[in-house]
C-alpha positions as CSV (number, residue, x, y, z in Angstrom):
1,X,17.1,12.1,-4.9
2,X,18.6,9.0,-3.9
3,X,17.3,6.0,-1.3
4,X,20.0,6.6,0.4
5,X,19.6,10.3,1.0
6,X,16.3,9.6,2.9
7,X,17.5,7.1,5.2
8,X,16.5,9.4,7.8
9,X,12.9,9.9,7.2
10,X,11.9,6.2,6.8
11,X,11.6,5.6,10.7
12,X,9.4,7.5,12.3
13,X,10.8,9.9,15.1
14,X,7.8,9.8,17.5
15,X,9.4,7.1,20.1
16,X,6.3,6.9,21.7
17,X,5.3,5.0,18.6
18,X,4.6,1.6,19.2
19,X,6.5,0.4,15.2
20,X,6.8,-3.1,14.2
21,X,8.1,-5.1,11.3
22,X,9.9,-7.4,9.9
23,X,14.2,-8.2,9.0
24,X,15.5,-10.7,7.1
25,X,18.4,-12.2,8.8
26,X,20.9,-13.5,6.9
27,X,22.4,-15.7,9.7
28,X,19.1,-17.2,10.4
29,X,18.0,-17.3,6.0
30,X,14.7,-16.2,6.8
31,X,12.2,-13.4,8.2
32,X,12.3,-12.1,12.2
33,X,10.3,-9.9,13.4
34,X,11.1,-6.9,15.0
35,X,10.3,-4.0,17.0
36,X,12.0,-0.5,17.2
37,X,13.5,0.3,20.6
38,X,15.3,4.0,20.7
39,X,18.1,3.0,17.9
40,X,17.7,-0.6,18.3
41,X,15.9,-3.4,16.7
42,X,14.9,-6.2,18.8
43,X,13.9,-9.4,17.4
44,X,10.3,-10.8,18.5
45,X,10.1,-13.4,16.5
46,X,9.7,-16.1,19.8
47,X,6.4,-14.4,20.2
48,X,4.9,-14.6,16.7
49,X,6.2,-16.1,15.0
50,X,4.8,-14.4,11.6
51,X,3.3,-11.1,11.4
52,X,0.0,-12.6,11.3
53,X,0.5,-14.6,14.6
54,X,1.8,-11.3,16.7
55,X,-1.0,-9.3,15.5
56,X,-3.6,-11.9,16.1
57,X,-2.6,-11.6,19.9
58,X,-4.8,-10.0,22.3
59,X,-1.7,-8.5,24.4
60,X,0.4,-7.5,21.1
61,X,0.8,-3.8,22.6
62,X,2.7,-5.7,25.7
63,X,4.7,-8.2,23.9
64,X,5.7,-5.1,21.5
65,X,6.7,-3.3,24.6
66,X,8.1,-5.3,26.5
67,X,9.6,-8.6,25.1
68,X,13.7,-8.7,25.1
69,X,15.5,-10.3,22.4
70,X,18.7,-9.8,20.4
71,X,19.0,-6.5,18.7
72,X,20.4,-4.8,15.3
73,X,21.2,-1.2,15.2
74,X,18.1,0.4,13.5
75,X,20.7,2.9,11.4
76,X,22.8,-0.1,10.1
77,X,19.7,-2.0,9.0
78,X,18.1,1.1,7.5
79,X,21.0,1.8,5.5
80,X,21.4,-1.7,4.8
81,X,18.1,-1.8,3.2
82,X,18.1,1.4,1.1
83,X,21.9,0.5,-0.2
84,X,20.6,-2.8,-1.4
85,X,23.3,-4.8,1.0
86,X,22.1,-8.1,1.4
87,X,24.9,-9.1,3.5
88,X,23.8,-8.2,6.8
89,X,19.8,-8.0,7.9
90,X,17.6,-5.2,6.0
91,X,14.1,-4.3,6.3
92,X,11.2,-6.5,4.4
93,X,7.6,-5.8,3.9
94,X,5.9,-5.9,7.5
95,X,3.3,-8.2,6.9
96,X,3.7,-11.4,5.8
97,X,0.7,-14.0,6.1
98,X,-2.7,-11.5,5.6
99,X,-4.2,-11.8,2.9
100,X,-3.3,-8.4,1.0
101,X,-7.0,-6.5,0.5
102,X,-7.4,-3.1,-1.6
103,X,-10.4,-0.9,-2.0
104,X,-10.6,1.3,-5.1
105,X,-11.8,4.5,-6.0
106,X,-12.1,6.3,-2.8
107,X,-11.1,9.4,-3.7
108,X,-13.2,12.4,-6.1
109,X,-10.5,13.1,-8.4
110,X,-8.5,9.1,-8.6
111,X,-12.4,8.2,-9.9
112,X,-12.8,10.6,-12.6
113,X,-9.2,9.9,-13.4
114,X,-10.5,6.5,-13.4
115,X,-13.5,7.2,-15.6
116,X,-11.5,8.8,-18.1
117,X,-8.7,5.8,-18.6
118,X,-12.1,3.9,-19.4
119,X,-13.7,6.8,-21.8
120,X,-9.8,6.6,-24.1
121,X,-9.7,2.8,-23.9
122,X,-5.9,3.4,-21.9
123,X,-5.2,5.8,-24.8
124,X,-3.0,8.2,-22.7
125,X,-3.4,10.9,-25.7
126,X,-7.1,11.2,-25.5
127,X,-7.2,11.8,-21.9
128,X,-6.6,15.6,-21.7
129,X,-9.7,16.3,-23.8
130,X,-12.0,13.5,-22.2
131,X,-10.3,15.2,-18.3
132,X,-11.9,18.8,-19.3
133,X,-15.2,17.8,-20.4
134,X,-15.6,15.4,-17.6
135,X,-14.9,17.3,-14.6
136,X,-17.3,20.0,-15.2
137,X,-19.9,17.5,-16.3
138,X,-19.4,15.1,-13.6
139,X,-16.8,16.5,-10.9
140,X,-19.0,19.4,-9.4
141,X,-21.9,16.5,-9.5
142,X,-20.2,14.5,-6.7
143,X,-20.2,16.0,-3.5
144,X,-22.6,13.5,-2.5
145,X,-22.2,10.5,0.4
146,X,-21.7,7.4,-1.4
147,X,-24.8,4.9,-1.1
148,X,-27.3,7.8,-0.3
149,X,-30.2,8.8,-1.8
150,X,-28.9,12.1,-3.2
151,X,-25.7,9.6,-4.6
152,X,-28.8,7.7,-6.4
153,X,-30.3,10.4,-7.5
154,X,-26.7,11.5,-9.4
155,X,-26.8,8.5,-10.9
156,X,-30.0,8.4,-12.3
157,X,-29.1,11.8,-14.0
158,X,-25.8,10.8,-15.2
159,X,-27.0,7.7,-16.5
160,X,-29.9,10.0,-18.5
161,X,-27.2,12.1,-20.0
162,X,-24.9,8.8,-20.9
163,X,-22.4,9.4,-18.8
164,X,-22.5,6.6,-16.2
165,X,-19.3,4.2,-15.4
166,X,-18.6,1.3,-13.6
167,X,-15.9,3.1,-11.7
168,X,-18.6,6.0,-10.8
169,X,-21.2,2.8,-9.1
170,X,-18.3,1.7,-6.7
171,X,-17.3,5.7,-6.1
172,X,-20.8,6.7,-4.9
173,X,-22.9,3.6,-5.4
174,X,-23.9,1.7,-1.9
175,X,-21.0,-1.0,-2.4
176,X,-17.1,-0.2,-2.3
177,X,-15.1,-2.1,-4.5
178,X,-12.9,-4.4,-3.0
179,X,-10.3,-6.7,-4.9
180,X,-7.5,-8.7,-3.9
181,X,-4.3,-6.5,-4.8
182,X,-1.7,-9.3,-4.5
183,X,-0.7,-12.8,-3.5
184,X,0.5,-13.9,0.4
185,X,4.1,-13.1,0.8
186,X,4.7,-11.3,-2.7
187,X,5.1,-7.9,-1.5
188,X,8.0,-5.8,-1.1
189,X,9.4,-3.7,1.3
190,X,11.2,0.4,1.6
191,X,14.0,-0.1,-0.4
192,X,13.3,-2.5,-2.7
193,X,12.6,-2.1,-6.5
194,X,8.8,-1.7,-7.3
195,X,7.7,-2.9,-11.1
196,X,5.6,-1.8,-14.0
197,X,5.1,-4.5,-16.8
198,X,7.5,-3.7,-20.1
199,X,4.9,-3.8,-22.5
200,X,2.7,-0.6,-20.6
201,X,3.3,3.0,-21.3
202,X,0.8,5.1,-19.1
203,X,1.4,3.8,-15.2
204,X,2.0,5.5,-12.4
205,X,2.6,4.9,-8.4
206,X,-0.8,5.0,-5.7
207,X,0.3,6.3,-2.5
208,X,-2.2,5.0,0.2
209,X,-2.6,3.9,3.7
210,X,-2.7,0.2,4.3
211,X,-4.7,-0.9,7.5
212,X,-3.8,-4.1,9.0
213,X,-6.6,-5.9,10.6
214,X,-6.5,-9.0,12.7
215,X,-9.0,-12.4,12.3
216,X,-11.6,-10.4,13.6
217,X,-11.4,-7.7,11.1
218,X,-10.2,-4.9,13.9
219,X,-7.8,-2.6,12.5
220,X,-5.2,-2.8,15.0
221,X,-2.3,-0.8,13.0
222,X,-1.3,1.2,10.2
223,X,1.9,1.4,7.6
224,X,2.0,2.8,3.9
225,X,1.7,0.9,0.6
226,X,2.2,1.7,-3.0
227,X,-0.6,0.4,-5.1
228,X,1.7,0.4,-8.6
229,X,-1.0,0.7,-10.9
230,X,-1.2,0.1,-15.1
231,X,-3.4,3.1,-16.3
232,X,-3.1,1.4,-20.2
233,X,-4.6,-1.8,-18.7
234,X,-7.4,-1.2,-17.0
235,X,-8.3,1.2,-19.2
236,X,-8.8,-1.0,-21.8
237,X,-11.0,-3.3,-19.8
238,X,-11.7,-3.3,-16.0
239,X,-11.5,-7.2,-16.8
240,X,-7.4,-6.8,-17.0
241,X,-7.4,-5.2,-13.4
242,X,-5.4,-8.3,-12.6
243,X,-3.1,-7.9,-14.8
244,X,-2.8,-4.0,-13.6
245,X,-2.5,-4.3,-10.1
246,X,-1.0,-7.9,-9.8
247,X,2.6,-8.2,-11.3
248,X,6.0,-9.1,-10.2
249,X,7.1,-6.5,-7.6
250,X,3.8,-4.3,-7.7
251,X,3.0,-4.2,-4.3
252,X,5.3,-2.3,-1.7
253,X,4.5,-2.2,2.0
254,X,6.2,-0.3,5.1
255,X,8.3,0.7,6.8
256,X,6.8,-0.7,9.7
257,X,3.3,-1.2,11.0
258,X,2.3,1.6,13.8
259,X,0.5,-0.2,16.2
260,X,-2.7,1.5,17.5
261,X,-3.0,2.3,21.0
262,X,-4.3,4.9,23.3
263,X,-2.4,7.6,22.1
264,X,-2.8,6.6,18.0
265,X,-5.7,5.2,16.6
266,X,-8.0,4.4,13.6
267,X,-9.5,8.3,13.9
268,X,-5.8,9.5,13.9
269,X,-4.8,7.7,11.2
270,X,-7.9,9.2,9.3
271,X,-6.6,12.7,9.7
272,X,-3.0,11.9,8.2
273,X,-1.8,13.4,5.6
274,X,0.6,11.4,2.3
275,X,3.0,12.9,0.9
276,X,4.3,11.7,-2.5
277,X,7.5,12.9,-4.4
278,X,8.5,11.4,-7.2
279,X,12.2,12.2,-8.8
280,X,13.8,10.5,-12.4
281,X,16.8,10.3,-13.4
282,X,15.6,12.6,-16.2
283,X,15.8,15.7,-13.9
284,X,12.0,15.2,-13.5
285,X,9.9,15.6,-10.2
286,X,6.4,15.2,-9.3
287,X,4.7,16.4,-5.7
288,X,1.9,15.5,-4.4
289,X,-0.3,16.0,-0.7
290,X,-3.1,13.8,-0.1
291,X,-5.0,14.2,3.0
292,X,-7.0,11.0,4.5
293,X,-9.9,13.2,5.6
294,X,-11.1,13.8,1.8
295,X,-11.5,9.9,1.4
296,X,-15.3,9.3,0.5
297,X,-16.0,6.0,2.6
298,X,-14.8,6.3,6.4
299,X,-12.0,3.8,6.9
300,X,-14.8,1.3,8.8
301,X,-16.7,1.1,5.9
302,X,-13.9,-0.2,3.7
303,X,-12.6,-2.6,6.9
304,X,-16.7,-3.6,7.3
305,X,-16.7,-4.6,3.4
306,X,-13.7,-6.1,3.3
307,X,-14.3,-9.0,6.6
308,X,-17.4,-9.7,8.2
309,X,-20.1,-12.5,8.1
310,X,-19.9,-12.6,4.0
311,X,-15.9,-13.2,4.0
312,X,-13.4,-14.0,7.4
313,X,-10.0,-13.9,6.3
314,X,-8.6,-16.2,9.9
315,X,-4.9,-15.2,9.7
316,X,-6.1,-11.5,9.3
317,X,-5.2,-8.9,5.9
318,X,-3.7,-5.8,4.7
319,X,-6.3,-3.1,3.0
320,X,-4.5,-0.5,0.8
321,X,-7.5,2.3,1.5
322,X,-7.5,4.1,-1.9
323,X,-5.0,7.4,-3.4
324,X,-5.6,10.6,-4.2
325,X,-2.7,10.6,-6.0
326,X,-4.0,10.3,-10.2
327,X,-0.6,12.5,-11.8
328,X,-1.8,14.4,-15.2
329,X,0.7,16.1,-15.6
330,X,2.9,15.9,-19.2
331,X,6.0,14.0,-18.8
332,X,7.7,14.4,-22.4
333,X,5.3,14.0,-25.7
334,X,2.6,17.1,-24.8
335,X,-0.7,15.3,-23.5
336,X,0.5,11.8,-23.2
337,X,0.6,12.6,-19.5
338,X,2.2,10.9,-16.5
339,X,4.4,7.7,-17.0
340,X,7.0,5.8,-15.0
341,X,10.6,5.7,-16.0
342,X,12.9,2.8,-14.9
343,X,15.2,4.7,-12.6
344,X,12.1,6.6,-10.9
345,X,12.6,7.2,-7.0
346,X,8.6,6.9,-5.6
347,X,9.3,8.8,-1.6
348,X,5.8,8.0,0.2
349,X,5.5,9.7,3.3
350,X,3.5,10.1,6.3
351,X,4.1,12.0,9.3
352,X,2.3,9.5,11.3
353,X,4.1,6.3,10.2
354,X,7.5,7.0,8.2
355,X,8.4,6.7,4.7
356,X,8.5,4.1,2.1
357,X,10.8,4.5,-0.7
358,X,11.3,2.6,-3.8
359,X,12.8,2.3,-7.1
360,X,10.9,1.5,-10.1
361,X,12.4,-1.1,-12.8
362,X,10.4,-3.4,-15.2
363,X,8.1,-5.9,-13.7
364,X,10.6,-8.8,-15.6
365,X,14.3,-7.4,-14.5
366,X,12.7,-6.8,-10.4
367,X,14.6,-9.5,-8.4
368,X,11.9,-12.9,-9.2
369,X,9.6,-13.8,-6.3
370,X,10.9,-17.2,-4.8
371,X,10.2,-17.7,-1.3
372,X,6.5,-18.6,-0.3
373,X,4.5,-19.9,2.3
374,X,6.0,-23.3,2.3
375,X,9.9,-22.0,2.5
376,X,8.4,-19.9,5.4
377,X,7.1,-22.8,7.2
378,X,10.4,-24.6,6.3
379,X,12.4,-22.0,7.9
380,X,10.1,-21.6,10.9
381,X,10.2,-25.1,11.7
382,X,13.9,-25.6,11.2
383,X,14.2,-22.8,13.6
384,X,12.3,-24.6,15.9
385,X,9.8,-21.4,16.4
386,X,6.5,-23.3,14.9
387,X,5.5,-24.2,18.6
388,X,6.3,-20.5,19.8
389,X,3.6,-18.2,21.5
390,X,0.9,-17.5,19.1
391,X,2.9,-19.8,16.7
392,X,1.4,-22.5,14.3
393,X,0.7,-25.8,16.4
C-alpha cells in the first residue's frame, strides 16, 4: 500500500460535512486556510487568519459555509500532498496555533499494555510473559468507572497484592492524565513522514481522535491524530515520556477538522469507529478497529480536565483522546513484539472524518522543523492579513 493509492479515502465523502483545514501555498510561502466545497478548495484565510482565529469565532459554521475566495482543485492538492510535490499547494496539519493537549491511558487494554512496558523496564522480550500473567490478574479487575468507589476499592486490592502502577491511578483513579504531546506549529499533516527516534527499538503508531476546542474549552470539531509513541522509553521511566511522545515529526494531524453542527456533534464523534492498517515494505500488515464507545472517560471529562478554571489555554488546543490501538503482535525475532520499520505506511481512518496517512522514517532524516510562530506572524503580516476578521490586532 502506497499514499498514493489512498488518495481517495482521505477526504471525507459526506458533503454535508462542514471540513476545514489548512494548504500551504507556494505562491503566497505560507499557510491558507481552507474549506472543502464539492471538489474545490476555497481559501478562507481573510476570515482567520490562523486556525485558532476561525475557530475562536462564534459564526465559524457561516463563514465555513459561506465565505468565497479563490479555489484549488481538492484532487490536485490531495495528490499533491500524498506524492510529496511541493510545487504547487498540499495539505498541512489543520491546526496551527492551539496548544496541542493529549490524554493517556483511556482505553482497558492500551493501559495494561502500558503497565506492562513499565513491569519489563521497555524490555520488549519480557513483555509476552508479564502480558499473560497481567491480564488475568488485573484485566477482568477493571470493568469499573474510573474515580468511583468500586475503582477505589480495585485499587486498594491491587495495591495489597503488589500489583499497583502509576499508569493504573490515571486509568481508573479520579484524575485523567493529561500532558502536553507537542510544541505550537510542530505537527504534521496526511502525507507527510511521521518519526520514531534511531536509537528505539519497540514503538509503534496511536490512532486517536483529536478534539479541537476553542478559548472556552468547547469542542467545536473533530480530525484524527497519530500519537507516535516510544514503547522502550517510557518504559524505562514515565519521567522520559517527553522524550517518547515529543520528537521531530511525532505528531500527525488531519486531514481536515469536521466542524460540529446540528447534524454532527461531540455524541457522534463518540460513537465513531478508527480504523488502523499498517503495511511495510517487508510484506508486513497489521489491522486494527477501535471503537470510541469503549473509551473509559466520556470525551467531556477529558475536554473538562484539560481547560477550565485550573488552566485556559486563550487561542484554544487540540486533545489527542487516547488509542486502543497497543500492537502485540511478533514482527520478526519471536516475542520481541511490534516495532516500526522506516518505510511503514500508518492508514488512520474514520468514517466520520477521512483518513490520515503517513510514512514513518527516523525522527533525524524527517524533513527538520523550521517555521514557527514568528515566521507565521511574518508571513501574515507581509500578507497584510494580521488586521483580518478575527485576526491578531
Amino acid at each position: 500500500m502506497t499514499l498514493n493509492q489512498l488518495a481517495d479515502r482521505v477526504v471525507l465523502a459526506d458533503p454535508a460535512a462542514v471540513l476545514v483545514g489548512r494548504v500551504f501555498d507556494p505562491d503566497a510561502d505560507g499557510p491558507c486556510l481552507v474549506v472543502r466545497r464539492g471538489d474545490e478548495l476555497v481559501d478562507i484565510t481573510p476570515h482567520g487568519p490562523t486556525s485558532a482565529d476561525l475557530l475562536a469565532r462564534s459564526d465559524v459554521l457561516d463563514v465555513a459555509r459561506r465565505a468565497e475566495g479563490r479555489t484549488w482543485n481538492l484532487r490536485d492538492v490531495v495528490h499533491s500532498t500524498l506524492s510529496g510535490g511541493r510545487g504547487s499547494a498540499y495539505l498541512l496539519a489543520p491546526n496551527d496555533l492551539q496548544v496541542i493537549k493529549a490524554a493517556g491511558v483511556t482505553f482497558v487494554n492500551s493501559m495494561l499494555e502500558r503497565v506492562i512496558e513499565e513491569r519489563v523496564a521497555g524490555d520488549a522480550a519480557r513483555a509476552d510473559g508479564i502480558r499473560a500473567a497481567l491480564h488475568d490478574i488485573v484485566g477482568t479487575a477493571l470493568a469499573v468507572t474510573p474515580g468511583s468507589p468500586e475503582a477505589a476499592e480495585v485499587k486498594r486490592a491491587l495495591v495489597e497484592q503488589g500489583l499497583w502502577s502509576q499508569y493504573l491511578e490515571v486509568g481508573i483513579g479520579p484524575d485523567p492524565e493529561i500532558f502536553t504531546k507537542a510544541p505550537v506549529l510542530s505537527a504534521v499533516g496526511v502525507g507527510a513522514d511521521v518519526g520514531v527516534l534511531s536509537g528505539s527499538s519497540w514503538n509503534n503508531p496511536e490512532p486517536e481522535l483529536v478534539l479541537v476546542a476553542d478559548p472556552n474549552g468547547t469542542a467545536v470539531g473533530a480530525t484524527l491524530g497519530n500519537d507516535v509513541n516510544l514503547r522502550d522509553y517510557e518504559g524505562r521511566s514515565a519521567l522520559l515520556l517527553g522524550k517518547a511522545k515529543d520528537n521531530n515529526a511525532s505528531c500527525a494531524i488531519g486531514p481536515f477538522i469536521r466542524l460540529f453542527d446540528a447534524g454532527f456533534g461531540l455524541a457522534d464523534v463518540a460513537k465513531t469507529t478508527i480504523t488502523t492498517r499498517v503495511t511495510g515494505e517487508d510484506g508486513f500488515e497489521a489491522d486494527h478497529v477501535g471503537r470510541l464507545a469503549d473509551i473509559s472517560r466520556p470525551l467531556p471529562e477529558l475536554l473538562a480536565a484539560t481547560c477550565g478554571r485550573h488552566h485556559q489555554y486563550p487561542d484554544g488546543f487540540v486533545l489527542f483522546t487516547g488509542t486502543s490501538f497497543a500492537p502485540a503482535m511478533d514482527r520478526g525475532e519471536q516475542g520481541m513484539g511490534f516495532t516500526h520499520h522506516v518505510g511503514d505506511v500508518v492508514a488512520i481512518e474514520s468514517p466520520d472524518l477521512g483518513l490520515l496517512a503517513n510514512t514513518v522514517v527516523k525522527s533525524e532524516d524527517a524533513t527538520p522543523w523550521t517555521s514557527g510562530v514568528r515566521a507565521l506572524m511574518r508571513n501574515l503580516a507581509a500578507r497584510g492579513l494580521l488586521g483580518a476578521p478575527g485576526g491578531a490586532r
